[in-house]
N, C-alpha and C positions, 0 to 999 in steps of 0.2 A: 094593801094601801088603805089609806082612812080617806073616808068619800067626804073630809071636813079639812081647812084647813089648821094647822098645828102650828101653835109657836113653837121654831126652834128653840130659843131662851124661855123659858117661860115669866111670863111678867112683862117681856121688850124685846126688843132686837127682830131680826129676817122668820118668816114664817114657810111652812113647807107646806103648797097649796096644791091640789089637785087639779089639773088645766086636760079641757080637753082640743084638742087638732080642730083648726079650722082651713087651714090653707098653705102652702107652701107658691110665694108668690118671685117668679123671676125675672130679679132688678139687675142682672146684668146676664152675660154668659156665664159668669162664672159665680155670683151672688145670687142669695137665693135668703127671701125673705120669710119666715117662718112666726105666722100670726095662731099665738092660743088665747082660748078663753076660760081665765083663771074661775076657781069658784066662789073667788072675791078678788077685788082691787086690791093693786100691790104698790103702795107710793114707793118713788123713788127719787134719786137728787145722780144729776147725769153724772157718768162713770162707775155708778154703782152695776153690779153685776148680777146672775143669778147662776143658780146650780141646777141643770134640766137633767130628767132621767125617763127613761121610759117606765110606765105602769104596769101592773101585772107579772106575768108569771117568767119574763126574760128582760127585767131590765140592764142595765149596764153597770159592769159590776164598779164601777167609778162613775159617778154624776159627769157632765161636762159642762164646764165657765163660762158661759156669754154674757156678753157685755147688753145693755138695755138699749134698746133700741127706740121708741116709743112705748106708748100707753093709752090708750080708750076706754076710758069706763074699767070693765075686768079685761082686757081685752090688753096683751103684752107682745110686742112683736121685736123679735132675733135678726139678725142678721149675719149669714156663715157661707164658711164655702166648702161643699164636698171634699176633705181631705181625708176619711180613712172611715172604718166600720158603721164610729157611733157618728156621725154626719151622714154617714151614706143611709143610715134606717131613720134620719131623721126627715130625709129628703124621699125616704120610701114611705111617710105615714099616709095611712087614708084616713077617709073622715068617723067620726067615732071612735078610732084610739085615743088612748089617755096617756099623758106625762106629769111628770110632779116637777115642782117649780120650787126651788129654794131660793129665798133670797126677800127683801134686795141686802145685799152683800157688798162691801167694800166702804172702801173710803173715795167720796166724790169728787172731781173739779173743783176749786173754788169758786163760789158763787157770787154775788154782782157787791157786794158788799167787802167781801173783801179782796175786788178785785180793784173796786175802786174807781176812782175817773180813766184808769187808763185803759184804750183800746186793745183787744184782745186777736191775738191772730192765732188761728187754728190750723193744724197741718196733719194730716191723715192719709194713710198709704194702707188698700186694701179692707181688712177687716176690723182695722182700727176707725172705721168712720162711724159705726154708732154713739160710742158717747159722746164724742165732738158735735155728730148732727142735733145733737139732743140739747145738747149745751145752746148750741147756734139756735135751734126752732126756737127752746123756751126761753132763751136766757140772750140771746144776740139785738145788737144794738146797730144801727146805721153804718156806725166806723170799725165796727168788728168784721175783719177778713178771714175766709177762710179758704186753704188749698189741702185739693186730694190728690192722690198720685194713682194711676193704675196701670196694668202693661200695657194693653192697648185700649182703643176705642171703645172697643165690643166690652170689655171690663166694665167701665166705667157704667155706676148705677145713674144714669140722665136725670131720671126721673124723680129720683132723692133729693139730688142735687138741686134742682128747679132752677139753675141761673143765681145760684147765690155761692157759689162754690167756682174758685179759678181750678181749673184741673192740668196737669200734665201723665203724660204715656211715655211707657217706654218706648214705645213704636209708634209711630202716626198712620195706622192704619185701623179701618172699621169705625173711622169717627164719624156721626151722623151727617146728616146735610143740615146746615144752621146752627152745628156748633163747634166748639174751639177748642185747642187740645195744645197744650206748650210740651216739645218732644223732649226729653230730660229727667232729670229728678225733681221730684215736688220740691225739693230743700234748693234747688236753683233755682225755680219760678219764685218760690219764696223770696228769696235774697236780692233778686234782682226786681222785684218789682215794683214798680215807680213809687206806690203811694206808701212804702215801708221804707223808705230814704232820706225821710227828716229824722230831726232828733227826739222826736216824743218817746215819752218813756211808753211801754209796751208790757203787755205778761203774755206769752207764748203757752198753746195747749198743748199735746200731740201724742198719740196712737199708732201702731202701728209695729213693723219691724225694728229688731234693734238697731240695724243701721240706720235708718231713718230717724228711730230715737237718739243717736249718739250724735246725727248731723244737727240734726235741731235744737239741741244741748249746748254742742261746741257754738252754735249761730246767735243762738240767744245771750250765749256768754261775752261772745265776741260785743255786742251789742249793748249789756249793760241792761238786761232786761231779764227779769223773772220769768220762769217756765216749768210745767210742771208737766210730768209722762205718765201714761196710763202704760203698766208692764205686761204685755202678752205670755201667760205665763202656764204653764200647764200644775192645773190644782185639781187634785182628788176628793178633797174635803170642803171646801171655804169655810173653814174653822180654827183653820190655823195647828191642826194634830197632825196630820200626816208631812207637813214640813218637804212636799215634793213642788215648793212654790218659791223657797228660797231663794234671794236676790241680796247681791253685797249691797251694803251701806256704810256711810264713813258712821264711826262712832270714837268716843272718847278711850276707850281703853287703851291697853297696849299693843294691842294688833293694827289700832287705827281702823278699824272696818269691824263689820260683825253681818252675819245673815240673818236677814227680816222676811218674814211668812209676807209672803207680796198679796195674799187674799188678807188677810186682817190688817197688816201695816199697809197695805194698799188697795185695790191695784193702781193708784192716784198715787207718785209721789214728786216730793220737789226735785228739780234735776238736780242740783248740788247735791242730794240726798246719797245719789246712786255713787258706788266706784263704779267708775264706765269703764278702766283700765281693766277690773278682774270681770266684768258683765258683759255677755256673751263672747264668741267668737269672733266676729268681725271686727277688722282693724274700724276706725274712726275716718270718716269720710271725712273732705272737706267741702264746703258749701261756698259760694258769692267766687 
């Protein structure tokens, strides 16, 4: 590994940085916040992603995608949940290993400019809550709402959240003392809640599972309201070659649809964008 950071593109684009472990911080029972410090500053525009890999003589033999969590100075912090080998050695590092940091990667949220006058409503279920948090820390405005969803209480990162985030659980249990939990789907706290029931025009963000993406899709459409989805997508590259990130798209041809590298053409796209009929398994929920 080169003890220097390297442009991927040479001349522009995501850089491949060498970061080393500073802490693996637990923001719920089941999240687990994971802060490196890069050997430079890595700007970013939320939704953008990066490519982590372990350093030295056993890395992984495919990088893994996380979405951007925050930023300090060189200082980049993840957010993930133990699901299998390369999570599990990510959540075993101690202090003094080193990881490489590709990125930032993707294509971001829309930012305040071309979102416009109109108030933005956020919806995140799980491990889809950093670019939304990120979007909301740097970029949220008074009348911008946002809601999470997690299984239960103990999920639920409190402390991210600080009171600015409506949440619901699938279960109403393990919820602290002093705070409030809507037992349901995020996409029905969403629909039914008071102050999203006039007619103002809206642009809808959202992260998350696909069911949760296809609810939020059908809600915003029902609605009259622009919405765009960040795709949880398993990428080996973020370059767009290996093509193990594909996600349908309507397109003009004769197929009507075509498959888009979801790390280059995204992970950010407009919901009309997606066929949600051929995109994933799960039927289409309904929401309100």
């Amino acid at each position: 590994m080169s003890d220097t950071c390297i442009s991927a593109t040479p001349g522009s684009g995501p850089i491949s940085c060498p970061a080393g472990f500073i802490t693996n911080v637990r923001e719920s029972s089941g999240l687990l916040r994971l802060d490196l410090k890069l050997d430079q500053p890595m700007p970013f525009l939320p939704g953008q992603f990066a490519m982590l890999n372990l350093a030295g003589e056993r890395p992984f033999v495919f990088s893994r995608p996380f979405s951007i969590l925050a930023t300090e100075g060189a200082t980049m912090s993840f957010l993930y949940r133990v699901v299998g080998r390369g999570t599990a050695a990510m959540a075993g590092l101690k202090p003094g290993q080193r990881m490489t940091v590709l990125g930032p990667l993707g294509n971001p949220f829309p930012d305040l400019k071309a979102v416009g006058g109109r108030p933005v409503v956020l919806v995140a279920g799980g491990v889809g809550l950093p670019p939304l948090h990120n979007w909301l820390t740097r970029l949220g405005r008074p009348d911008d709402l946002a809601f999470f969803g997690g299984r239960d209480g103990g999920d639920i990162p409190w402390d991210l959240l600080a009171g600015r985030w409506q949440v619901s659980v699938d279960r109403a249990v393990d919820i602290p003392t002093g705070q409030q939990a809507y037992t349901g789907l995020v996409t029905e706290l969403a629909a039914q809640f008071p102050a999203l029931q006039d007619d103002r025009p809206r642009l809808v963000m959202s992260c998350g599972p696909v069911p949760l993406l296809k609810a939020v899709a059908a809600w915003a459409l029902d609605r009259g309201w622009s919405c765009h989805v960040s795709l949880e997508e398993h990428m080996g590259c973020g370059y767009g070659a290996c093509k193990g990130c594909v996600v349908p798209v309507q397109d003009a041809g004769a197929d009507g649809w075509r498959n888009a590298t979801c790390c280059q053409e995204g992970p950010v796209f407009a919901a009309e964008e997606i066929c949600w009929d051929r995109y994933g398994a799960a039927p289409l929920p309904t929401v309100g």
